[in-house]
FIZADREN-846474 format. One record per residue: residue number from 1; x, y, z of N, C-alpha, C in turn. Coordinates in nm, 3 decimals. Atoms other than C-alpha are relative to their C-alpha. Layout:
N
<seq NUM	n_X X	n_Y Y	n_Z Z	ca_X X	ca_Y Y	ca_Z Z	c_X X	c_Y Y	c_Z Z>
...
% end
This chain:
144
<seq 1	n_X -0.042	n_Y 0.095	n_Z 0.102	ca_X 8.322	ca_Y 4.913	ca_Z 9.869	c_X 0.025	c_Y 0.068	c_Z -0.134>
<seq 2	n_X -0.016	n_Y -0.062	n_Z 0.095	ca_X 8.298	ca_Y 5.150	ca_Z 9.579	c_X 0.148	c_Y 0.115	c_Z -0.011>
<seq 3	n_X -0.150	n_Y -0.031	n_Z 0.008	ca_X 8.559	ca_Y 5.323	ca_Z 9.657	c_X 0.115	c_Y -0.016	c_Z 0.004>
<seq 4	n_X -0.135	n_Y 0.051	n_Z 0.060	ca_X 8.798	ca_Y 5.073	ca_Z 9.662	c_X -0.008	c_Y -0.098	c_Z -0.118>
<seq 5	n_X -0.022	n_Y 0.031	n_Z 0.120	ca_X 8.688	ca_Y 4.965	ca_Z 9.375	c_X 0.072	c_Y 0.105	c_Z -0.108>
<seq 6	n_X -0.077	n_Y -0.099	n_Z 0.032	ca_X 8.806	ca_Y 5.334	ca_Z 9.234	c_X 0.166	c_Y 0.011	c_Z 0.028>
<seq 7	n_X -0.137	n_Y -0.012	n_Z 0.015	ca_X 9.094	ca_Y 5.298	ca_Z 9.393	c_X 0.102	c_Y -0.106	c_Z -0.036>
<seq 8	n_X -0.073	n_Y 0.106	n_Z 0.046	ca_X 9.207	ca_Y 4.954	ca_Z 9.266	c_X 0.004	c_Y 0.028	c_Z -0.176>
<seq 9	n_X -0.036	n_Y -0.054	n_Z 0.133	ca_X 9.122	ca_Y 5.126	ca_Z 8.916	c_X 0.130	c_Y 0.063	c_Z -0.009>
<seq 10	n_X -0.090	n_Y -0.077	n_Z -0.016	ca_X 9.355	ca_Y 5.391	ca_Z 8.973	c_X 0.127	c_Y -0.076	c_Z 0.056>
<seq 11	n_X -0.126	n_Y 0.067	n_Z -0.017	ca_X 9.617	ca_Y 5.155	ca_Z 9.091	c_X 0.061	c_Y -0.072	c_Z -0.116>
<seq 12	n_X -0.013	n_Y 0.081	n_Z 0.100	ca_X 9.589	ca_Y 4.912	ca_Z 8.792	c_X 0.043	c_Y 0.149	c_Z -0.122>
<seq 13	n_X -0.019	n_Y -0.135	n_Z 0.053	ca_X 9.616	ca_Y 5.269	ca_Z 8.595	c_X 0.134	c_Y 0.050	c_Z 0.028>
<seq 14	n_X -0.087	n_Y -0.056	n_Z 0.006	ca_X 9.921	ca_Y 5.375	ca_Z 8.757	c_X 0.109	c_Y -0.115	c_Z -0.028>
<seq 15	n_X -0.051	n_Y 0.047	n_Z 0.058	ca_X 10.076	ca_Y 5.052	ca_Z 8.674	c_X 0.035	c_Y 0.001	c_Z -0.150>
<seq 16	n_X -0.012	n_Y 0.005	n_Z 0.111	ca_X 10.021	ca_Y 5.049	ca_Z 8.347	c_X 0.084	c_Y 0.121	c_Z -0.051>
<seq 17	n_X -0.082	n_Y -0.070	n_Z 0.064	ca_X 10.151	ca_Y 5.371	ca_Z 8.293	c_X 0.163	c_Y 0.012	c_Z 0.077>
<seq 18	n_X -0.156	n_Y 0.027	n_Z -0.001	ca_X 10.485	ca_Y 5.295	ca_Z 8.459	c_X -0.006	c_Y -0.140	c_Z -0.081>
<seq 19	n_X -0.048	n_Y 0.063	n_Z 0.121	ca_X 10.496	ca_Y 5.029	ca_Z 8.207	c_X -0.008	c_Y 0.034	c_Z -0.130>
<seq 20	n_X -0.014	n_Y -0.079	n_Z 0.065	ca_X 10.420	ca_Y 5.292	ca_Z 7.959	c_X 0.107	c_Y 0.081	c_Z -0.036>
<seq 21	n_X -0.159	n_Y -0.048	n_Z 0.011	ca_X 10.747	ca_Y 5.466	ca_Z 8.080	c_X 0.099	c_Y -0.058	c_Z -0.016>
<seq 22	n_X -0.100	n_Y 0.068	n_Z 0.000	ca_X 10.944	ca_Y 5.210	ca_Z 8.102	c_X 0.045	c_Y -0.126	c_Z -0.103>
<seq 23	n_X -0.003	n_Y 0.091	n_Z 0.096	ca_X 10.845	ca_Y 4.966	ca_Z 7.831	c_X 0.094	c_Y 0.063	c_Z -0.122>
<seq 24	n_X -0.107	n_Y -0.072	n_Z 0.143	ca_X 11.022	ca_Y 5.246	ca_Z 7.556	c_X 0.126	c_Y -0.071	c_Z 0.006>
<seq 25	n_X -0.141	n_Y 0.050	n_Z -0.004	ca_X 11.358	ca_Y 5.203	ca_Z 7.739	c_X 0.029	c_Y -0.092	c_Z -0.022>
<seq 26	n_X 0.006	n_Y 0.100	n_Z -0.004	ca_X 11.318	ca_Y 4.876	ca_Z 7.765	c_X 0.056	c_Y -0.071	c_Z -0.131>
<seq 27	n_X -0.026	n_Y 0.029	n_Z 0.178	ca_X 11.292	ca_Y 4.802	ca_Z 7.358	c_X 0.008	c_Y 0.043	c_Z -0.120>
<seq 28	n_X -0.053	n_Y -0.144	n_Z 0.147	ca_X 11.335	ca_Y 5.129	ca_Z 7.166	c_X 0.188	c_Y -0.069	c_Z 0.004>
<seq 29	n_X -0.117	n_Y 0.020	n_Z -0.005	ca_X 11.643	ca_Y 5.034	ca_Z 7.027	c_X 0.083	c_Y 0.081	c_Z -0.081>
<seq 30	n_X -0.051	n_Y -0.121	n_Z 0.014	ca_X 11.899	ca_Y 5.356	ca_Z 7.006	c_X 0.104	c_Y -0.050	c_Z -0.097>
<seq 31	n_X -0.082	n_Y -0.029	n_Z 0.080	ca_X 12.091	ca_Y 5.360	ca_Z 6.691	c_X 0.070	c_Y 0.127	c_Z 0.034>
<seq 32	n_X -0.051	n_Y -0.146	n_Z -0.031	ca_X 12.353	ca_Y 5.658	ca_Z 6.697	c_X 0.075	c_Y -0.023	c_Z -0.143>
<seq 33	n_X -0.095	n_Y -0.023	n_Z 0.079	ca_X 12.568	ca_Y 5.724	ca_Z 6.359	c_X 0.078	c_Y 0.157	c_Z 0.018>
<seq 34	n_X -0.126	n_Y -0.138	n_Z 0.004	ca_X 12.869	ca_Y 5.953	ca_Z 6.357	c_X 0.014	c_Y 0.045	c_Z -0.155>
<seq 35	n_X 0.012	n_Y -0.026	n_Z 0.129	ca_X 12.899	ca_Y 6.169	ca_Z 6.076	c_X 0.186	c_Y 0.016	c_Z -0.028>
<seq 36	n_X -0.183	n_Y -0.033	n_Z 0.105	ca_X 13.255	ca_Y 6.337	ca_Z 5.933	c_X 0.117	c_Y -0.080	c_Z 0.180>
<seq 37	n_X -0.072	n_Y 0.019	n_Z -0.080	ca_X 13.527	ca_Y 6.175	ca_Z 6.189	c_X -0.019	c_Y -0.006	c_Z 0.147>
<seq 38	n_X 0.075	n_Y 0.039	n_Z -0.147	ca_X 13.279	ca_Y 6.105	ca_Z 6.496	c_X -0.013	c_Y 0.164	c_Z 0.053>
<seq 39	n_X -0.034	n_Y -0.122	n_Z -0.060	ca_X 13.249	ca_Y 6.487	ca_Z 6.528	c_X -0.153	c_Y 0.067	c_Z 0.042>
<seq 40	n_X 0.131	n_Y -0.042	n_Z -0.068	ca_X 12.842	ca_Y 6.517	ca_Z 6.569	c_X -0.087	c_Y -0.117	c_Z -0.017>
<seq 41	n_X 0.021	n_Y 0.130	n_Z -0.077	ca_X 12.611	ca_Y 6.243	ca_Z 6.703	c_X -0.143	c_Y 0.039	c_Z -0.073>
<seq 42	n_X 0.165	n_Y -0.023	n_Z 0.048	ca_X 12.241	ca_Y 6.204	ca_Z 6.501	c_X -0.058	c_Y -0.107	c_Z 0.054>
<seq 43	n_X 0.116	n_Y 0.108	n_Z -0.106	ca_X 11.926	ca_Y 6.037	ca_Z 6.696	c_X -0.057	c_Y -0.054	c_Z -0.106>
<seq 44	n_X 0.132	n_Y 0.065	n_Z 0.080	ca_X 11.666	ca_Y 5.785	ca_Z 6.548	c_X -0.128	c_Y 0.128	c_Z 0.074>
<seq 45	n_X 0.135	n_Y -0.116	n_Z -0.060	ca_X 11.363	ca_Y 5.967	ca_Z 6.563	c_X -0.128	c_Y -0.086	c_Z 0.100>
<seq 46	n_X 0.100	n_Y 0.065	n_Z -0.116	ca_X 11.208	ca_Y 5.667	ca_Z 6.810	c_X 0.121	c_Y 0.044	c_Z 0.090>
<seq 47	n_X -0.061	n_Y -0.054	n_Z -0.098	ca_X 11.476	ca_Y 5.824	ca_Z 7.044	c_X -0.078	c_Y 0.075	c_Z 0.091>
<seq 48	n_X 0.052	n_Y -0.117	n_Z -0.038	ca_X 11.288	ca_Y 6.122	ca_Z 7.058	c_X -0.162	c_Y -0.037	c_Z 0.052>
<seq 49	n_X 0.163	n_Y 0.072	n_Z -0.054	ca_X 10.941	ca_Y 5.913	ca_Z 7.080	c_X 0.020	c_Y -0.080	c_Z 0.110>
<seq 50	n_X -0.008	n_Y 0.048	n_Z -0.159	ca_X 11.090	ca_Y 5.722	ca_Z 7.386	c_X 0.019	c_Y 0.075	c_Z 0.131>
<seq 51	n_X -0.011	n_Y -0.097	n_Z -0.096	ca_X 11.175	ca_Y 6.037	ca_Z 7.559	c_X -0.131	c_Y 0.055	c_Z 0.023>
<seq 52	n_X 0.136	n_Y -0.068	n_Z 0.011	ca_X 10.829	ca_Y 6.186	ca_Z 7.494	c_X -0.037	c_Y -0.123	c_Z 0.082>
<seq 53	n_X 0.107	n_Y 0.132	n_Z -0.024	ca_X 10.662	ca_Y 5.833	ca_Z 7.560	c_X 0.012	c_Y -0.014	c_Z 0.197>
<seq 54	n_X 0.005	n_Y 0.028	n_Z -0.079	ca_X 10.853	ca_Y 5.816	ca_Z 7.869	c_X -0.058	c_Y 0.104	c_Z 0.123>
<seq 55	n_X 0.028	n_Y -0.123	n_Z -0.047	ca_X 10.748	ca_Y 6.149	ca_Z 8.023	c_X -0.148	c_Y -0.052	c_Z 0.031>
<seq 56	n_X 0.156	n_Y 0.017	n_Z 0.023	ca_X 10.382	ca_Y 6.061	ca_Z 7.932	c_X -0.053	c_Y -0.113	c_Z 0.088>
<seq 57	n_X 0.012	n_Y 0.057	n_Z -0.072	ca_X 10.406	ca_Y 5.747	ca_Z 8.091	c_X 0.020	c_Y 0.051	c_Z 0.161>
<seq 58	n_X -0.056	n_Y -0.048	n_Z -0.114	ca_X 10.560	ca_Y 5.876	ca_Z 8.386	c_X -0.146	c_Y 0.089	c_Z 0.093>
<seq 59	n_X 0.075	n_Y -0.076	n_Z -0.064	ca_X 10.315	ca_Y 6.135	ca_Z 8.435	c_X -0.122	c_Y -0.036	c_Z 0.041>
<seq 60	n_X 0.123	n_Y 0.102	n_Z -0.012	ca_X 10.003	ca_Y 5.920	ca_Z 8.399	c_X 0.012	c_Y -0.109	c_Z 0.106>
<seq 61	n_X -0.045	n_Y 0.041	n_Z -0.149	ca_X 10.182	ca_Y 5.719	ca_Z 8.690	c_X -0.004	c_Y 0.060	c_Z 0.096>
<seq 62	n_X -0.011	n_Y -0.091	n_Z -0.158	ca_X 10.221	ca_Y 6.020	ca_Z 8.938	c_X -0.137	c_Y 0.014	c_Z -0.002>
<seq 63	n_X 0.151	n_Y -0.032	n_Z 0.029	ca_X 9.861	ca_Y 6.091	ca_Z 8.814	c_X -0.078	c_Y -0.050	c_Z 0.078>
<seq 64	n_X 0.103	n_Y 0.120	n_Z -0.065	ca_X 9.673	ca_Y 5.782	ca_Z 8.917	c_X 0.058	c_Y -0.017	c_Z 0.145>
<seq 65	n_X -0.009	n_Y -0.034	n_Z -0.113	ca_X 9.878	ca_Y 5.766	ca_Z 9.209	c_X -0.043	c_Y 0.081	c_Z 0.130>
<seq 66	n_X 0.044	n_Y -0.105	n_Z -0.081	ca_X 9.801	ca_Y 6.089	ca_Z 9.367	c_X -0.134	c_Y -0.005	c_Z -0.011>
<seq 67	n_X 0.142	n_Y 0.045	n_Z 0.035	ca_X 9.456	ca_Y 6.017	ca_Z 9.252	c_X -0.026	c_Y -0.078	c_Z 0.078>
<seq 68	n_X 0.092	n_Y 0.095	n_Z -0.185	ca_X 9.416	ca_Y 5.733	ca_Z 9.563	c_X -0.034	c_Y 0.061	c_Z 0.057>
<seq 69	n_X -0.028	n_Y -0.087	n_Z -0.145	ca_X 9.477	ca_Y 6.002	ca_Z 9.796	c_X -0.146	c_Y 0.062	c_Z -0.034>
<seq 70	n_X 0.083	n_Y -0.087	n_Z 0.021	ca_X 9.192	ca_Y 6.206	ca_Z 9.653	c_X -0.148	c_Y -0.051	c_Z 0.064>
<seq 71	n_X 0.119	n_Y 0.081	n_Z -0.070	ca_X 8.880	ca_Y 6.195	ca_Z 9.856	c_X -0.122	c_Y 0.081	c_Z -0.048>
<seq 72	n_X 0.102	n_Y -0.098	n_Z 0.078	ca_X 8.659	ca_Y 6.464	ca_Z 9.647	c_X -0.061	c_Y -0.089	c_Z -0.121>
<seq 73	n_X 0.084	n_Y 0.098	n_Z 0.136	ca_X 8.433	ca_Y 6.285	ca_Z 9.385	c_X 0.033	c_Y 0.142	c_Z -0.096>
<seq 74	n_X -0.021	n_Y -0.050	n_Z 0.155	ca_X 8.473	ca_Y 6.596	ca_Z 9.143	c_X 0.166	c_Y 0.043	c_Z 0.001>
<seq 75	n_X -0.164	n_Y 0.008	n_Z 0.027	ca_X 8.832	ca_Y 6.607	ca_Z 9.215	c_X 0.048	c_Y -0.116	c_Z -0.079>
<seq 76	n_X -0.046	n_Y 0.177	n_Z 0.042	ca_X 8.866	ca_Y 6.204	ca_Z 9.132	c_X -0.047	c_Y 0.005	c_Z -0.151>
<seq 77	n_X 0.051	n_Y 0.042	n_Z 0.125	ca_X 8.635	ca_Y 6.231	ca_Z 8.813	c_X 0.121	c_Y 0.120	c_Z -0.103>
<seq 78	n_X -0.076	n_Y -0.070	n_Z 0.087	ca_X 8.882	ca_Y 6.533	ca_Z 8.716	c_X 0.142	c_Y -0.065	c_Z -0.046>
<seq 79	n_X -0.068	n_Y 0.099	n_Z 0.063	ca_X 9.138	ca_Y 6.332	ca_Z 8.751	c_X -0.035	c_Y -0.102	c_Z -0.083>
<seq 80	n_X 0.013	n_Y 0.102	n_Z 0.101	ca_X 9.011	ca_Y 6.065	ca_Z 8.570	c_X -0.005	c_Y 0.036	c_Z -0.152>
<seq 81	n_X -0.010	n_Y -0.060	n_Z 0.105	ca_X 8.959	ca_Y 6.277	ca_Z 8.287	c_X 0.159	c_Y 0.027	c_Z -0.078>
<seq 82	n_X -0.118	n_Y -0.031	n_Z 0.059	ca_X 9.304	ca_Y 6.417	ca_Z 8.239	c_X 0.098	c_Y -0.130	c_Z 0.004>
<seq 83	n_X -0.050	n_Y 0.157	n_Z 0.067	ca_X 9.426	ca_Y 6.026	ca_Z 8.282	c_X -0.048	c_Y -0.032	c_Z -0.110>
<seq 84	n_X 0.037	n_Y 0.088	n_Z 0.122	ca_X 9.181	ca_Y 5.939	ca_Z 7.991	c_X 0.070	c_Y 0.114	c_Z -0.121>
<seq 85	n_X -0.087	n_Y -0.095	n_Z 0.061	ca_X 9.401	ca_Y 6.239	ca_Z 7.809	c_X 0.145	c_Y -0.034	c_Z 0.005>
<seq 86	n_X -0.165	n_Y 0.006	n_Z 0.007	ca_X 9.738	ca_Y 6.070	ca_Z 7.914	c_X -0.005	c_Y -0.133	c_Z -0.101>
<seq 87	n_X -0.021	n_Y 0.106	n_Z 0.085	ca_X 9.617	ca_Y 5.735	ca_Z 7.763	c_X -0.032	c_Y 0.059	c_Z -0.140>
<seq 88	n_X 0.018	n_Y -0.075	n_Z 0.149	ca_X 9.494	ca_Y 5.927	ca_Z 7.450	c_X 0.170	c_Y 0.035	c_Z -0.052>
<seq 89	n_X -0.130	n_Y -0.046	n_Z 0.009	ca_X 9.873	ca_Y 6.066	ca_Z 7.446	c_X 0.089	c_Y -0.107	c_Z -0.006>
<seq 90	n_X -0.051	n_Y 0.168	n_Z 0.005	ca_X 10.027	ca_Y 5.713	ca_Z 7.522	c_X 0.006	c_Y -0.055	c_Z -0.189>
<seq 91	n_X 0.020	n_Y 0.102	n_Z 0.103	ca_X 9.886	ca_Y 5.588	ca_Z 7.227	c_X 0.048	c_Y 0.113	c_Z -0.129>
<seq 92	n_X 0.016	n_Y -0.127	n_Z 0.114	ca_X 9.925	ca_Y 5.948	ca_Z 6.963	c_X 0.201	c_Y -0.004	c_Z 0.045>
<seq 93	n_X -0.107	n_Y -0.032	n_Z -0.025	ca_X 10.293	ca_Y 6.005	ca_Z 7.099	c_X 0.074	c_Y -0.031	c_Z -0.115>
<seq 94	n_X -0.061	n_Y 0.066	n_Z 0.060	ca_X 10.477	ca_Y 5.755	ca_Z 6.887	c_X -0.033	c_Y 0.047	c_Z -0.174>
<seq 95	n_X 0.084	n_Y -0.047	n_Z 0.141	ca_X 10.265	ca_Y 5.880	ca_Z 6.564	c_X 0.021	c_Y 0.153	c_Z 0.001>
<seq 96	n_X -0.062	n_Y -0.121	n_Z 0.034	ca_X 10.349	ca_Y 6.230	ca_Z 6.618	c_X 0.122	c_Y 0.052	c_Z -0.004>
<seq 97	n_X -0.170	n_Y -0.024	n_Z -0.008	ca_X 10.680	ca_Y 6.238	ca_Z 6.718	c_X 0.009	c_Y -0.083	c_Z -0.144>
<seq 98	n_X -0.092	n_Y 0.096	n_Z 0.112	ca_X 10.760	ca_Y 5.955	ca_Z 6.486	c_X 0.096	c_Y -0.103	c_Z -0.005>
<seq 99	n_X -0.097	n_Y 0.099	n_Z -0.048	ca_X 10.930	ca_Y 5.657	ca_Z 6.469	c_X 0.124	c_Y -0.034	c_Z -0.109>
<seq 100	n_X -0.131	n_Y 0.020	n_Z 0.067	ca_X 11.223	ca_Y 5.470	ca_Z 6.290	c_X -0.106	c_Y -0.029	c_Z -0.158>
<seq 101	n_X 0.065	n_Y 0.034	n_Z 0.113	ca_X 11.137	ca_Y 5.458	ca_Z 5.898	c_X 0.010	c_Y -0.171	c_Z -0.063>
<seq 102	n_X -0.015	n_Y 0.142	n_Z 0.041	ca_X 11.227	ca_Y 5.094	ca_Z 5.867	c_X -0.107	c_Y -0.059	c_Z 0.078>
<seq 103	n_X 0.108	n_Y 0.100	n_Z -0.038	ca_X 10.949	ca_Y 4.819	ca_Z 5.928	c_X 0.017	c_Y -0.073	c_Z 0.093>
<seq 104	n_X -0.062	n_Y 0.119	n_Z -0.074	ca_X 11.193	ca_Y 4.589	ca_Z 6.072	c_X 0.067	c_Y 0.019	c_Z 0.151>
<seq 105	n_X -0.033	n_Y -0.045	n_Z -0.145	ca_X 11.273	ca_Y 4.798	ca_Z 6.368	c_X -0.084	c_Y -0.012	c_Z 0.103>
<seq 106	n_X 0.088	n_Y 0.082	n_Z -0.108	ca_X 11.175	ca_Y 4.675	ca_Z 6.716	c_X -0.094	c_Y 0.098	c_Z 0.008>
<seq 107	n_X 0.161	n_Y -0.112	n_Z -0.073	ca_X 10.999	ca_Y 5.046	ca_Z 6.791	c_X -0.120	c_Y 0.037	c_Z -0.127>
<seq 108	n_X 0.177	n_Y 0.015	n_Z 0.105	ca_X 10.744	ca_Y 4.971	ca_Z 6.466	c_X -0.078	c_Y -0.090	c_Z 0.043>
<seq 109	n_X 0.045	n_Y 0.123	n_Z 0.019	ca_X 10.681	ca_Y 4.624	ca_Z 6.504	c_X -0.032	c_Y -0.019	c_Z 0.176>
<seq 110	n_X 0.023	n_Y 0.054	n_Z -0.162	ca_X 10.665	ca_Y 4.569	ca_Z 6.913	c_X -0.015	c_Y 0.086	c_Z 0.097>
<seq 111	n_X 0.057	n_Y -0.097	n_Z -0.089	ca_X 10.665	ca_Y 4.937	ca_Z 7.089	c_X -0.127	c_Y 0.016	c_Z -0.028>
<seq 112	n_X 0.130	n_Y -0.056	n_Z 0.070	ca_X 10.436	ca_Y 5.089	ca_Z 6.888	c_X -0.143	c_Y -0.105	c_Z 0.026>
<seq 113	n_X 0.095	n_Y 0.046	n_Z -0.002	ca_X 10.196	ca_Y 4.879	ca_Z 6.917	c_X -0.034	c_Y -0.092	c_Z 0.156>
<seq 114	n_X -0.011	n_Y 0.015	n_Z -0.162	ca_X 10.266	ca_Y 4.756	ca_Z 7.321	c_X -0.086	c_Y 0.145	c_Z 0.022>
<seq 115	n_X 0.108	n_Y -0.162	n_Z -0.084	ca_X 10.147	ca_Y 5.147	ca_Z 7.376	c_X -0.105	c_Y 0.012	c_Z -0.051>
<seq 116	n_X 0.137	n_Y -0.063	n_Z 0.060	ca_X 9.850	ca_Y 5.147	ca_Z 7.163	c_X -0.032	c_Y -0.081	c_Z 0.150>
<seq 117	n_X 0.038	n_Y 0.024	n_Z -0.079	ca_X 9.760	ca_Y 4.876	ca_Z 7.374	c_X -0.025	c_Y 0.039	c_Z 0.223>
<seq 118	n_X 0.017	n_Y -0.003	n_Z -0.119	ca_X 9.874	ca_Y 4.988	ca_Z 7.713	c_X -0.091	c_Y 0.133	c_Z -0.010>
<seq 119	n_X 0.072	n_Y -0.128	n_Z 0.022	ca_X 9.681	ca_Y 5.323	ca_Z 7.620	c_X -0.127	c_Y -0.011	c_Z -0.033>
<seq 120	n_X 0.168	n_Y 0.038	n_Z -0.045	ca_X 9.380	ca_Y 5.168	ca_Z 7.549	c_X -0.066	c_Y -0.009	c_Z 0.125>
<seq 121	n_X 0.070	n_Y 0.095	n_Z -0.130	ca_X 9.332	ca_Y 4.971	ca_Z 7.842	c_X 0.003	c_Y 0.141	c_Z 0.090>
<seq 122	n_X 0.022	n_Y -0.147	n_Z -0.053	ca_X 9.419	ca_Y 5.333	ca_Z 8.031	c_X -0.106	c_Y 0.067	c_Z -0.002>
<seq 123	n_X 0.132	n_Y -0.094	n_Z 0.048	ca_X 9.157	ca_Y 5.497	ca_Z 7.834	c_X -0.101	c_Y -0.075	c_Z 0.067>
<seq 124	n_X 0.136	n_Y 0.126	n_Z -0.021	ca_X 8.905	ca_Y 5.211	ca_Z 7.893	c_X 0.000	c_Y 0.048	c_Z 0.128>
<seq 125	n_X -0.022	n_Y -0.014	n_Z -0.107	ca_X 8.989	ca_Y 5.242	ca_Z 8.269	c_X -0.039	c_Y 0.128	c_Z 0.076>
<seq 126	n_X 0.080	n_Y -0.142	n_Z -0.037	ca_X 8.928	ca_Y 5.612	ca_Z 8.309	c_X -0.128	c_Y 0.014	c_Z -0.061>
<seq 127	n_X 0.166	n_Y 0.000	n_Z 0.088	ca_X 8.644	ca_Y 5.593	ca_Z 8.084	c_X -0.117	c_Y -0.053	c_Z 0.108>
<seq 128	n_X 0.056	n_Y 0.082	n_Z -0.067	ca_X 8.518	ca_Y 5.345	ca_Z 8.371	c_X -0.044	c_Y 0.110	c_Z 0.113>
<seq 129	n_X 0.023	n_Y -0.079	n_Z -0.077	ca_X 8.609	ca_Y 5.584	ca_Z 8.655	c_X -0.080	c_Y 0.151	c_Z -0.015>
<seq 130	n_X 0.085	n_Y -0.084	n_Z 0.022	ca_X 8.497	ca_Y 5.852	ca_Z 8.504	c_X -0.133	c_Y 0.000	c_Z 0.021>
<seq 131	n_X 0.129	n_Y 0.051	n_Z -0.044	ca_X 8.172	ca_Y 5.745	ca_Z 8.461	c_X -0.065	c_Y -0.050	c_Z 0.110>
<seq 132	n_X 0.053	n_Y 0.069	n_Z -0.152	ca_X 8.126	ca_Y 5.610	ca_Z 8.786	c_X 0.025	c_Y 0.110	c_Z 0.115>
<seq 133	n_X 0.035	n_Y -0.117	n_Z -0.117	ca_X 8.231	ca_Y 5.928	ca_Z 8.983	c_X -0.135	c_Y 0.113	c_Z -0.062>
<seq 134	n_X 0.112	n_Y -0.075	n_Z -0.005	ca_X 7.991	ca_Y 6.119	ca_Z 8.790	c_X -0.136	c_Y -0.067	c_Z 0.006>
<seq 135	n_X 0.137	n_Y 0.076	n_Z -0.063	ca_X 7.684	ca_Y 5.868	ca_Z 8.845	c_X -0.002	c_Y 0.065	c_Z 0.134>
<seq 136	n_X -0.007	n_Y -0.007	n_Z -0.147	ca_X 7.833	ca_Y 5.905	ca_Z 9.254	c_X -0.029	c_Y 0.164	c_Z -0.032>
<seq 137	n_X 0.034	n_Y -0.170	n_Z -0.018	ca_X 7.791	ca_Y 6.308	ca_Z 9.185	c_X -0.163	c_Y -0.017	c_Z -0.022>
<seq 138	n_X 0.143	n_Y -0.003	n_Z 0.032	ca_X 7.425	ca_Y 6.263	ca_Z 9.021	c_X -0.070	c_Y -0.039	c_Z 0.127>
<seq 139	n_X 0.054	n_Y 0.051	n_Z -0.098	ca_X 7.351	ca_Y 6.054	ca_Z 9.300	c_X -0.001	c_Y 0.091	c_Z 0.140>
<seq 140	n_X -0.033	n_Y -0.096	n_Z -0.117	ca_X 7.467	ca_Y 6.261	ca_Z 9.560	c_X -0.086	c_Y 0.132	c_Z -0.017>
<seq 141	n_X 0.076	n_Y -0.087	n_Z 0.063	ca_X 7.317	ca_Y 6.547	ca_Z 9.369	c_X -0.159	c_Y -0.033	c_Z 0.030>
<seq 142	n_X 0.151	n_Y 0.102	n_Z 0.020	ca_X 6.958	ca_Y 6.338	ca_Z 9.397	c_X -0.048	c_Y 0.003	c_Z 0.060>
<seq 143	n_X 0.028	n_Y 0.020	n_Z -0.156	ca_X 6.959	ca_Y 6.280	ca_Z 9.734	c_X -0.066	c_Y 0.094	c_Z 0.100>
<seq 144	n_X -0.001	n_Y -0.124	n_Z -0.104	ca_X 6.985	ca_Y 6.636	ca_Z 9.859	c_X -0.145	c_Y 0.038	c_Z -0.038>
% end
């Protein structure tokens, strides 16, 4: 039973972060201006935070995924670790890269703050597993 409770974490986990990847595209919304006679093409700088964002998401999806398969308790808690490092990243991405300098733009007011959240709940989530494969190590550890 505990272990599909781990692995319904790790499922709810790899959802979230394909809605991590996919929420950018979704509502980053790509300005482009042309400069002298349409002759070179400049990005918003939430362009560049939806490309990052979506990577991050992405990867935190293959993550938790491949993470069902895993049947090692200090393999699973390692993973869980470097998931509670993708939601940490989820949520920092947008703040380092950088977003659009206007207020009124959708990726201030409604990304930005969709990924804190989906990057919490990530964190929270590995924070969970984490902790719970290394109890199952102590325990195991205990026994012998």
């Amino acid at each position: 039973m505990k272990k599909a409770k781990g692995k319904i974490l790790y499922a709810v986990i790899g959802v979230l972060g394909a809605a991590a990847a996919i929420i950018p595209l979704a509502i980053y919304h790509f300005v482009e201006t042309a400069g002298m006679a349409g002759m070179h093409r400049m990005a918003m700088a939430c362009e560049r935070a939806c490309f990052a964002e979506t990577l991050v998401g992405a990867a935190i999806a293959v993550i938790a995924v491949a993470s069902l398969f895993i049947k090692n308790t200090k393999l699973s808690v390692a993973s869980s670790a470097i998931l509670l490092v993708g939601g940490i990243a989820a949520i920092a991405t947008p703040s380092i890269i950088g977003l659009c300098e206007s207020e009124a733009m959708a990726c201030r007011y409604i990304t930005a703050p969709t990924l804190a959240i989906l990057g919490s709940a990530i964190i929270v989530l590995s924070i969970i597993r984490f902790a719970t494969g290394i109890i199952a190590i102590h325990r195991a550890s205990a026994a012998v």
